[in-house]
Every structure is written in structure tokens, then in C-alpha cells.
C-alpha positions as a printed NumPy array, in Angstrom:
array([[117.939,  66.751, 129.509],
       [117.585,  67.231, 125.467],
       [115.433,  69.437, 124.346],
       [113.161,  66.456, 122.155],
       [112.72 ,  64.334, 125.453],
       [108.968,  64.839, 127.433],
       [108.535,  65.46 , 131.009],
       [105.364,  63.35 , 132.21 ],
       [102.094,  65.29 , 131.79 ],
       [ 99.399,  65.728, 134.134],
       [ 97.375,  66.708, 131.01 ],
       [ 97.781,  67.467, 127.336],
       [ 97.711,  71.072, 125.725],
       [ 93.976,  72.186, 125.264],
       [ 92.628,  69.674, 127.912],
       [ 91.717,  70.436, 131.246],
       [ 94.247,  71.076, 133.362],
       [ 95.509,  69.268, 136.74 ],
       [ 93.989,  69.962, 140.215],
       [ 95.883,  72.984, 141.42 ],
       [ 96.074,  74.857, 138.174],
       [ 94.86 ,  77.681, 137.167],
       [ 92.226,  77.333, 134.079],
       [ 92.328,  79.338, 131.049],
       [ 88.636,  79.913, 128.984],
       [ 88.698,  77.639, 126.62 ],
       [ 88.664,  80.073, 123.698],
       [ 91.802,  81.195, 125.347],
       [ 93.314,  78.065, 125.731],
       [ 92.776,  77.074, 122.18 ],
       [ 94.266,  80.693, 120.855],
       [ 97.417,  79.399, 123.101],
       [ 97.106,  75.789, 121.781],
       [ 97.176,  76.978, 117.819],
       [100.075,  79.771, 118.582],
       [102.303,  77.194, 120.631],
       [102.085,  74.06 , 117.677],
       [103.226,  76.917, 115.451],
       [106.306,  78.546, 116.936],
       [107.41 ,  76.04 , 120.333],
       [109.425,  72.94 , 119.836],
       [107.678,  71.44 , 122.935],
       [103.946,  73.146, 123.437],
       [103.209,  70.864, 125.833],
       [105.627,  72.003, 128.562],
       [105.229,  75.575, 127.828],
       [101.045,  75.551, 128.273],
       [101.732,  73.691, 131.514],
       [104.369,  75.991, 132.836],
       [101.483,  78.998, 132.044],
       [ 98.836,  76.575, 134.056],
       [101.23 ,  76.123, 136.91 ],
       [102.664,  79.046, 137.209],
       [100.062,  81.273, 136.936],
       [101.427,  83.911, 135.195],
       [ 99.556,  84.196, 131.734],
       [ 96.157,  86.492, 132.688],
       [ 93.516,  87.332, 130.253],
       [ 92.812,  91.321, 129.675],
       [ 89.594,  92.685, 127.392],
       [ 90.608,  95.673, 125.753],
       [ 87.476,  98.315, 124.124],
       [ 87.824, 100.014, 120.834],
       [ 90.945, 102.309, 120.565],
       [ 92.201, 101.574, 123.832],
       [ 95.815, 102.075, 125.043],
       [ 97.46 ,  98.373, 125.639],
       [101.069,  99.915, 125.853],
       [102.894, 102.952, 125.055],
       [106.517, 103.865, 123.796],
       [109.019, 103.961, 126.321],
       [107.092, 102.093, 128.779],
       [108.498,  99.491, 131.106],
       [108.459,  96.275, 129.636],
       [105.883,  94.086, 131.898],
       [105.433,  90.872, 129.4  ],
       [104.526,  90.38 , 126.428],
       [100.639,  89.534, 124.728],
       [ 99.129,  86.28 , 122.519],
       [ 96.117,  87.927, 121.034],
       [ 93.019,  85.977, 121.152],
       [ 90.335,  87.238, 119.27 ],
       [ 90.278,  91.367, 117.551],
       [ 92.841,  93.391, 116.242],
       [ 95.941,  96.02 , 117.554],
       [ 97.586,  98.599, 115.462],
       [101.887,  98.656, 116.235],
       [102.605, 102.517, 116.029],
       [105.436, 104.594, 115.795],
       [105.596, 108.536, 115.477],
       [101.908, 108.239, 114.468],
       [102.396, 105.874, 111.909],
       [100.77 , 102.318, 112.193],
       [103.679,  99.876, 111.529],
       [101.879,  96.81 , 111.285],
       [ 98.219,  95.388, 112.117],
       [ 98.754,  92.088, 114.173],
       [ 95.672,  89.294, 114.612],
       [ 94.329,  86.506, 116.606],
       [ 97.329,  83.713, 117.138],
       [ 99.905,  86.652, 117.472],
       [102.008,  87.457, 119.738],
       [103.514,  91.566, 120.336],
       [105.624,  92.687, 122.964],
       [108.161,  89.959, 122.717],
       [111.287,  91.928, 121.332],
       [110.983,  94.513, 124.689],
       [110.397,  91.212, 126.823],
       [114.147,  89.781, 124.893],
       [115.612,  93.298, 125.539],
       [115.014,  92.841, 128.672],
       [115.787,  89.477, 129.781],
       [119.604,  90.069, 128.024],
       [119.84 ,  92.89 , 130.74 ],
       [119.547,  95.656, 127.708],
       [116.854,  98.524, 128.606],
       [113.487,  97.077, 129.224],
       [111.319,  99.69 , 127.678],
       [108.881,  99.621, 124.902],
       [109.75 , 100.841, 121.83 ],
       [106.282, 101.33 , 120.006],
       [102.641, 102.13 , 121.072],
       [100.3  ,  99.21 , 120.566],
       [ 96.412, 100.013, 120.172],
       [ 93.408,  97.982, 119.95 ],
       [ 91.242,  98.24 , 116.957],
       [ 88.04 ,  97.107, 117.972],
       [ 87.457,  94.629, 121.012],
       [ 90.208,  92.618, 121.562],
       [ 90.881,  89.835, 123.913],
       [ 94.425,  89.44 , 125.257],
       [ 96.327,  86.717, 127.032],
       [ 98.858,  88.89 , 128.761],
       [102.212,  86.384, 129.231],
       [104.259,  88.201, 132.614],
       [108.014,  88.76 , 132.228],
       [108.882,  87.18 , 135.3  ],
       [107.646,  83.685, 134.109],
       [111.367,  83.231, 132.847],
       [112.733,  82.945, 136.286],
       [109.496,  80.434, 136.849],
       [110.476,  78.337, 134.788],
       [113.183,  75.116, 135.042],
       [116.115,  74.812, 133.243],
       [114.354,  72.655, 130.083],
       [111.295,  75.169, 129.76 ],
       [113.827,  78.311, 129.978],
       [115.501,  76.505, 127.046],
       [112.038,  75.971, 125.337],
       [110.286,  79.07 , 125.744],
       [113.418,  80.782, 125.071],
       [113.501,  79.425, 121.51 ],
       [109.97 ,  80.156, 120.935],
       [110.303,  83.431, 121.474],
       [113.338,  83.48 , 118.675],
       [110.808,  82.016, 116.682],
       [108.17 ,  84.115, 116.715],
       [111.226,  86.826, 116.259],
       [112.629,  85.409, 113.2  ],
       [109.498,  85.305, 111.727],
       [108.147,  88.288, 111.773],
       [111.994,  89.482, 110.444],
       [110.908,  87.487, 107.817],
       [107.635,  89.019, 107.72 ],
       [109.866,  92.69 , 107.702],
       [111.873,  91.263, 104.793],
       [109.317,  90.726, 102.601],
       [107.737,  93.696, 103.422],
       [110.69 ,  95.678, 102.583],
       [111.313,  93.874,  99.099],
       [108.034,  94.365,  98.43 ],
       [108.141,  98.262,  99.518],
       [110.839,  98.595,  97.314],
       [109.14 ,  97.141,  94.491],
       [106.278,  99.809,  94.948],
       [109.08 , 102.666,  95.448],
       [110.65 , 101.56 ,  91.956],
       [106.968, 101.986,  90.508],
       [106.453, 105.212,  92.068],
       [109.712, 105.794,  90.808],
       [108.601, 105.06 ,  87.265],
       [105.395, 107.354,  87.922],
       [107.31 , 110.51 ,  88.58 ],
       [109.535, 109.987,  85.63 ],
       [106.804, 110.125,  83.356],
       [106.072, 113.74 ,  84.889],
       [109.531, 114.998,  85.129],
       [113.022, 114.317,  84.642],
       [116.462, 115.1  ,  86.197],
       [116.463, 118.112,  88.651],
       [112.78 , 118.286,  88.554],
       [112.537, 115.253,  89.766],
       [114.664, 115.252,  92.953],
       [112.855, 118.641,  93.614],
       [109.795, 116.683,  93.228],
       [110.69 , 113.721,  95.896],
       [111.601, 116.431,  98.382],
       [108.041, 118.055,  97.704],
       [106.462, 114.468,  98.161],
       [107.941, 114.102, 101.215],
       [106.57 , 116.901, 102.798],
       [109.202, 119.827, 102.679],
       [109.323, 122.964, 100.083],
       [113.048, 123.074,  98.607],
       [114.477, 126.768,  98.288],
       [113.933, 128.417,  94.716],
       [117.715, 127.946,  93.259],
       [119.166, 130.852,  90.767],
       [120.319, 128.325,  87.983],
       [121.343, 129.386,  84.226],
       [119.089, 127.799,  81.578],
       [118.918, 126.983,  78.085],
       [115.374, 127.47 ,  76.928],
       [113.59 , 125.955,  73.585],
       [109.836, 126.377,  72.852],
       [108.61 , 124.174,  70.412],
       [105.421, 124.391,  68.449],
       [103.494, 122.627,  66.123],
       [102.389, 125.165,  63.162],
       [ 98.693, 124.9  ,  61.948],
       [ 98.204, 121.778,  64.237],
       [ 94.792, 123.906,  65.383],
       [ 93.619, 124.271,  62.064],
       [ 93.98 , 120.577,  60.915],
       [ 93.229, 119.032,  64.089],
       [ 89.554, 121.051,  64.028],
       [ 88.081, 118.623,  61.232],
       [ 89.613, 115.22 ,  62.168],
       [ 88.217, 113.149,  64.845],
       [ 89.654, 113.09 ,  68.425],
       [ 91.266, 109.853,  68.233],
       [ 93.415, 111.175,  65.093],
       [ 94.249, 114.168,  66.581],
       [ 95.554, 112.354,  69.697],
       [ 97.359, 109.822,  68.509],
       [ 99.332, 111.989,  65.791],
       [ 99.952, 114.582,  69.437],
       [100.975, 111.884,  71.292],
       [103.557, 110.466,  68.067],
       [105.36 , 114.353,  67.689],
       [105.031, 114.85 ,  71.4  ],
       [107.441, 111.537,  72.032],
       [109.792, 112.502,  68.876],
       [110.705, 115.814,  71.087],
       [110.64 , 114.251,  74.723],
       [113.077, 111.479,  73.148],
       [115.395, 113.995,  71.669],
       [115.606, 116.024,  74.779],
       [116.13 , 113.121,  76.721],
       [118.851, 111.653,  74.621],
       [120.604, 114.96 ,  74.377],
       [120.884, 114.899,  78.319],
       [117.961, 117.889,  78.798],
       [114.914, 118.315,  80.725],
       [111.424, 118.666,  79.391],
       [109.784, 120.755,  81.64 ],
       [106.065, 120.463,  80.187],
       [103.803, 119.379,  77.215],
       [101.154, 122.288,  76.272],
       [ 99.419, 120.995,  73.701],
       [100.729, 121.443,  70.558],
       [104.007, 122.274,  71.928],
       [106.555, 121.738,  74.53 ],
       [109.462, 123.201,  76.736],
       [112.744, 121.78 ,  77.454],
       [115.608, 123.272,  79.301],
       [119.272, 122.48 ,  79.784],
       [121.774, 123.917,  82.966],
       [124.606, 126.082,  82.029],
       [125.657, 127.014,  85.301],
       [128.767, 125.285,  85.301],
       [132.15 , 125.57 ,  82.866],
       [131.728, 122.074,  81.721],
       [128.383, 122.617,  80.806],
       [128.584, 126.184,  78.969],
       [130.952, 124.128,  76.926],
       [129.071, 120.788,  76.32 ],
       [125.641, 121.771,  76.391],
       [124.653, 124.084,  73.965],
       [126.318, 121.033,  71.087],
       [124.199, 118.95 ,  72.737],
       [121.182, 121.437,  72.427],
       [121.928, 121.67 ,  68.684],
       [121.641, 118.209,  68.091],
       [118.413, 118.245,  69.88 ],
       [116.679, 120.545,  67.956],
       [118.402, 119.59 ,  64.422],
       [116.854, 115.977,  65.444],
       [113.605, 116.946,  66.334],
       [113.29 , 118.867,  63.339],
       [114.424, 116.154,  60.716],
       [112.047, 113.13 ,  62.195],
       [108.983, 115.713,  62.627],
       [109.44 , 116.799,  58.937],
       [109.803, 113.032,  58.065],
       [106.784, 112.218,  60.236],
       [105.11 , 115.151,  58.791],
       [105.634, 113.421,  55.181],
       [104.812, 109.966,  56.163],
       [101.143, 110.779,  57.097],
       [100.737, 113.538,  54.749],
       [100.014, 116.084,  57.357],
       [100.095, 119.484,  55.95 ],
       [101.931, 120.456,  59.111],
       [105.197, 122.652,  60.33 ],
       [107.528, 123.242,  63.022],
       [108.647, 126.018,  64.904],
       [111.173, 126.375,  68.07 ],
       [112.223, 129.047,  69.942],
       [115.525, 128.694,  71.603],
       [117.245, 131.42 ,  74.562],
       [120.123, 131.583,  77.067],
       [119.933, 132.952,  80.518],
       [119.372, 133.378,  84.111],
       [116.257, 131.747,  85.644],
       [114.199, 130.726,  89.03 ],
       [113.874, 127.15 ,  89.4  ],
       [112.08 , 125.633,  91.81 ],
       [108.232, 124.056,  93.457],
       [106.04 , 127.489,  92.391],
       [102.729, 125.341,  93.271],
       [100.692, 125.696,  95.979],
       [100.212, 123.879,  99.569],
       [ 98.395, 120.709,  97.907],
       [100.216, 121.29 ,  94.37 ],
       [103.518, 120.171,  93.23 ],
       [104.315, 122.909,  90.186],
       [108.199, 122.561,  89.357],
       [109.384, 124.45 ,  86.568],
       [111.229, 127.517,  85.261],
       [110.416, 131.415,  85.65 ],
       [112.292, 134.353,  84.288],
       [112.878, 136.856,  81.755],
       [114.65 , 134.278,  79.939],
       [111.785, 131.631,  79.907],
       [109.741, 134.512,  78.301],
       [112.203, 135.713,  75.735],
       [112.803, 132.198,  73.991],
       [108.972, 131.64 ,  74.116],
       [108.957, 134.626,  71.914],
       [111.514, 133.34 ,  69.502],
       [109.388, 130.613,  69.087],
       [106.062, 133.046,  68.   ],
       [108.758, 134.699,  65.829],
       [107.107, 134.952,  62.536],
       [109.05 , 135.826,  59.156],
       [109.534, 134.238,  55.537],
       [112.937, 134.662,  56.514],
       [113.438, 132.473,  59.018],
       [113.957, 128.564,  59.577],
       [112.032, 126.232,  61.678],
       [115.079, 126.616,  64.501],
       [114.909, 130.387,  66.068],
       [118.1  , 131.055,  68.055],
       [118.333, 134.446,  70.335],
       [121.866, 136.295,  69.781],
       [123.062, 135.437,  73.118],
       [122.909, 131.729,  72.422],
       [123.827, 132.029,  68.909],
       [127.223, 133.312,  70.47 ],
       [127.495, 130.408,  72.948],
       [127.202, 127.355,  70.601],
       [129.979, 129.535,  68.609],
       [131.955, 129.647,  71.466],
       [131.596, 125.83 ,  71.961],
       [132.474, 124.579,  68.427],
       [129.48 , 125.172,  66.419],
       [129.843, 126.226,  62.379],
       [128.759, 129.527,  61.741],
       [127.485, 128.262,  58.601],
       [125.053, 126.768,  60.242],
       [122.626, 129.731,  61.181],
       [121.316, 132.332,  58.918],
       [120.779, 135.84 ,  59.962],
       [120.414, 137.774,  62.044],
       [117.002, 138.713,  61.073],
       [115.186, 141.795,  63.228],
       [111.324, 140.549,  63.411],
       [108.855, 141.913,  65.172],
       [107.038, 139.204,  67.608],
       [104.042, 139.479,  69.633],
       [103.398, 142.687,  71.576],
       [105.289, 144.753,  69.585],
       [108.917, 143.701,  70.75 ],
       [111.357, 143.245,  68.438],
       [114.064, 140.675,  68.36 ],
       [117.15 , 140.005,  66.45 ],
       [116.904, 136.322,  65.574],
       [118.997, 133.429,  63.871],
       [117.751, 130.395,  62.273],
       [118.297, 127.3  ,  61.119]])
């Protein structure tokens, strides 16, 4: 028989049924009603088949009660009629379903193909729910027509909630690309994978990594900024603040924070290939930074400088925050040392304060010695002092 021809019908779907079937409450048989017009291709013979077979019961369910669990035998599958479950998987709620729904029915398809019939997620109710509880054997109730019929309703309902998934998944990845876009507002590069790995719930090792270190500062930026009004003040911080995080970024380093007036930025040199490429790359940085500040400096007529601080050498790097604080950043002798080139303060010197160590590495990798004045012994804070060139 084709699918699109009709049996004769003691009764229609949502009437009363025939003598010698079973009844279903009417708010039960209009749940079935709406559900079956949406996802059978012949609702009629699938409500009757439930009516004579007797094998669709009616379960009440109280607030946070059990309906199934994971790995339990597969028994049927459920239309809800009226409240709410929550589908849950290693104590995650997957998805919320609603009156007109139907759960259970992938298990219930497992099954009937002779794969395992065990469930595969723990279903909950959220407040009272009313069930219409649909019994696996009903397949083998059923004649050769309705096997056909109920057989593509349940694909139905299948493909549409993989529909449902797919959606949920572009969408998912639409919020992952934004959260994406979040972090990289707070950190870049290796900071940032450390960061996902924090955000997920694990601490990542502290890593022994070799750094180059600049400092920058904004000299008399206090003084100024202490008679103009705080949208001034903020919107010149927030212009010099993107000159630098634009420079580092282009010249492939890392800033690691803003404080205040000044910043920090860092570049690995714990490879060959980056001893040699890096610290070019750092010198372009700074030699940028320093020409549009100046120019930006002119432009508004700020009576404004520039100092930065630049070092080489070995550092922690890692997540030093706390249980319910991310904190990735640099520690070490190093970080300390090229903050102090930075507070470096002589009529001798440039704007650009280079320690010895990495005055010897940008040699090394091709930079004129012309370039850099000094060195130039000057005593920094706490009485230490440093041999320093500039630029």
C-alpha cells in the first residue's frame, strides 16, 4: 500500500476514540494531535495505532525528578505534554525541551537497528511535567504501513532537532569568535593560548622562556594631566596608548599590560631564528613608537616626552593569578632590570634606553652601531647603577 493512501477510520485524530480503545485525557490527546500534524506524514494512523494498541501511558513527573538516566535501558521514548525537562550530560544541561516534544527517540532508533539500547543522557523534569510515555515495543504492534509511518516520523523529529544542533553550533561559534575578540583585547599571542587553557579550567606549567623586555613611559604625563579635565586626559591616554600597542603588534610582539602612563611589551628569543629576527624587529618598534608619539606630541601641543626602557634575558612566564584570577605575564630579574632602564634618568641619554646585553644582540643581528650612543653609567632608582645606550 503507498504511504499517501488512508486506511478507513473508526474516528479522526483528537475525537473520541472507537469502542474498545483505550482513551487518552483530552489535554493529552491534543499534545499528541499538535506533535503528530507536525512531524507524521499520516497522524491519523499513528494516534489510532496508540488507541488500539495501548501502548502510549501517561506519567506525572514532580519538580526535579529523575525520568531517565545515562546508560539506562532504552524502554520508549516520551511526547511531553505540559512542563519542562532538562537533557544532561556530565552535569551539563544540553538542551531544555517543551510541551509538543518528543526525547528519548534516538535510544528508541538505536535500538530498533539492533545497536545498544541504552540511554545516552539523563533527562530531568523542571517543574511538574506531564508525560505521554510511547513503549518501544509498539514497533512490532504495528502493520506493515504504520511501521513505515511511524518509522519516518521518528526521522523527522530526528532531522530536526539535527537541525536544531546545527544552528546551535553556528551560532556557538559565532559567540566563540566574539569571545575570541574579547580576549584579544586583553592579551595577545602566547598570553592568550595560556589564557584559553586558564578559562577552561586547568593552570598551565610556568615555562622558562627568554624575553625581550621594553618599558615605556610617558614623561610629565602626571603633571599635565593634573589640570585638564578627565575626558582630555583620557582620550589623549587612550591615542599614545594605541600608537605603542599598534607598533608592538605590527612588529610581531606581545604587550603584556597598560599601567597608566606606560606600558610593557615583550618579544621570545628562545629560539635561533628568533635571536636573529627579533631584536630588528624590536628596533623598529621602538624607533616607531618614538617618531609618531613625538609627532602626536606636536600635533596637540602637549608639552610631553617619552621614555623606554629596553632588556634581554631569562624570564618566568606563565598564569601568576590566583584561584578566581587569570594574571598572565612575565617575572624575573630581567623584567626588573629593563623597567629600570626605563627610570634611567640623564641629559645624556635618548628617549630609547638599551641594556648592554641587548645592545650586543641587535649588533649581532645586523643593527648599525651608529645607531646608539653610549654607553652612559647612570645611576637609577635605588642606588643601582647601569651602563646604558640610547637612541
Amino acid at each position: 500500500m503507498e504511504l499517501n493512501e488512508r486506511k478507513p477510520r473508526n474516528h479522526k485524530a483528537g475525537l473520541a476514540p472507537a469502542h474498545g480503545y483505550a482513551a487518552f485525557p483530552k489535554e493529552v490527546e491534543d499534545a499528541l494531535h499538535l506533535f503528530l500534524e507536525q512531524f507524521c506524514p499520516d497522524p491519523e494512523a499513528i494516534q489510532d495505532a496508540l488507541n488500539r494498541t495501548c501502548l502510549g501511558t501517561v506519567h506525572d513527573f514532580l519538580p526535579g525528578e529523575s525520568i531517565c538516566k545515562r546508560g539506562g535501558r532504552v524502554q520508549g521514548c516520551w511526547l511531553i505534554v505540559s512542563g519542562h525537562v532538562e537533557v544532561r550530560a556530565d552535569e551539563q544541561i544540553i538542551v531544555i525541551r517543551g510541551p509538543g516534544e518528543l526525547f528519548g527517540e534516538q535510544g528508541l532508533v538505536h535500538m530498533l537497528s539492533g545497536k545498544d539500547g541504552t540511554r545516552t543522557a539523563d533527562v530531568r523534569a523542571i517543574g511538574s511535567v506531564k508525560l505521554l510515555c510511547i513503549d518501544a515495543s509498539l514497533q512490532e504492534r504495528l502493520e506493515d504501513r504504520e511501521k513505515v509511518v511511524w518509522t519516518l516520523t521518528l526521522a523527522r523529529v530526528i532531522n530536526d532537532k539535527l537541525e536544531q544542533a546545527t544552528q546551535a553550533r553556528s551560532e556557538l561559534r559565532g559567540i566563540a569568535a566574539q569571545r575570541e575578540l574579547l580576549l584579544r583585547r586583553f592579551c595577545d599571542g602566547d598570553a592568550l593560548g595560556l589564557v584559553k587553557i586558564a578559562t577552561c579550567g586547568e593552570r598551565p606549567s610556568i615555562q622558562n622562556r627568554r624575553a625581550i623586555v621594553l618599558f615605556s613611559d610617558i614623561a610629565g604625563f602626571s603633571v599635565w594631566a593634573a589640570s585638564k579635565t578627565t575626558d582630555e586626559v583620557g582620550r589623549h591616554l587612550g591615542a599614545l596608548a594605541g600608537i605603542q600597542i599598534n607598533a608592538v603588534r605590527d612588529c610581531g610582539g606581545q604587550i603584556d599590560k597598560l599601567m597608566g602612563d606606560g606600558a610593557m611589551a615583550y618579544w621570545f628569543v628562545d629560539s635561533g631564528d628568533r635571536e636573529k629576527c627579533e631584536p630588528a624587529a624590536v628596533l623598529t618598534c621602538v624607533l616607531k613608537i618614538a617618531s609618531e608619539c613625538k609627532a602626536y606630541f606636536e600635533k596637540h601641543g602637549l608639552p610631553l616626552g617619552l621614555r623606554m626602557g629596553l632588556h634581554v634575558g631569562d624570564v618566568s612566564f606563565g598564569d601568576f593569578g590566583a584561584e578566581n584570577r587569570i594574571a598572565v605575564t612575565l617575572l624575573g630579574a630581567a623584567v626588573n632590570t629593563a623597567a629600570r632602564y626605563e627610570q634611567a634618568k640623564s641629559a645624556e641619554l635618548g628617549e630609547i634606553r638599551i641594556s648592554p646585553a641587548l645592545h650586543d644582540l641587535m649588533i649581532r643581528s645586523g643593527a648599525n652601531p651608529d645607531t646608539f650612543r653610549g654607553p652612559t653609567k647612570v645611576e637609577v632608582k635605588h642606588g643601582v647603577a647601569l651602563d646604558v645606550f640610547s637612541i
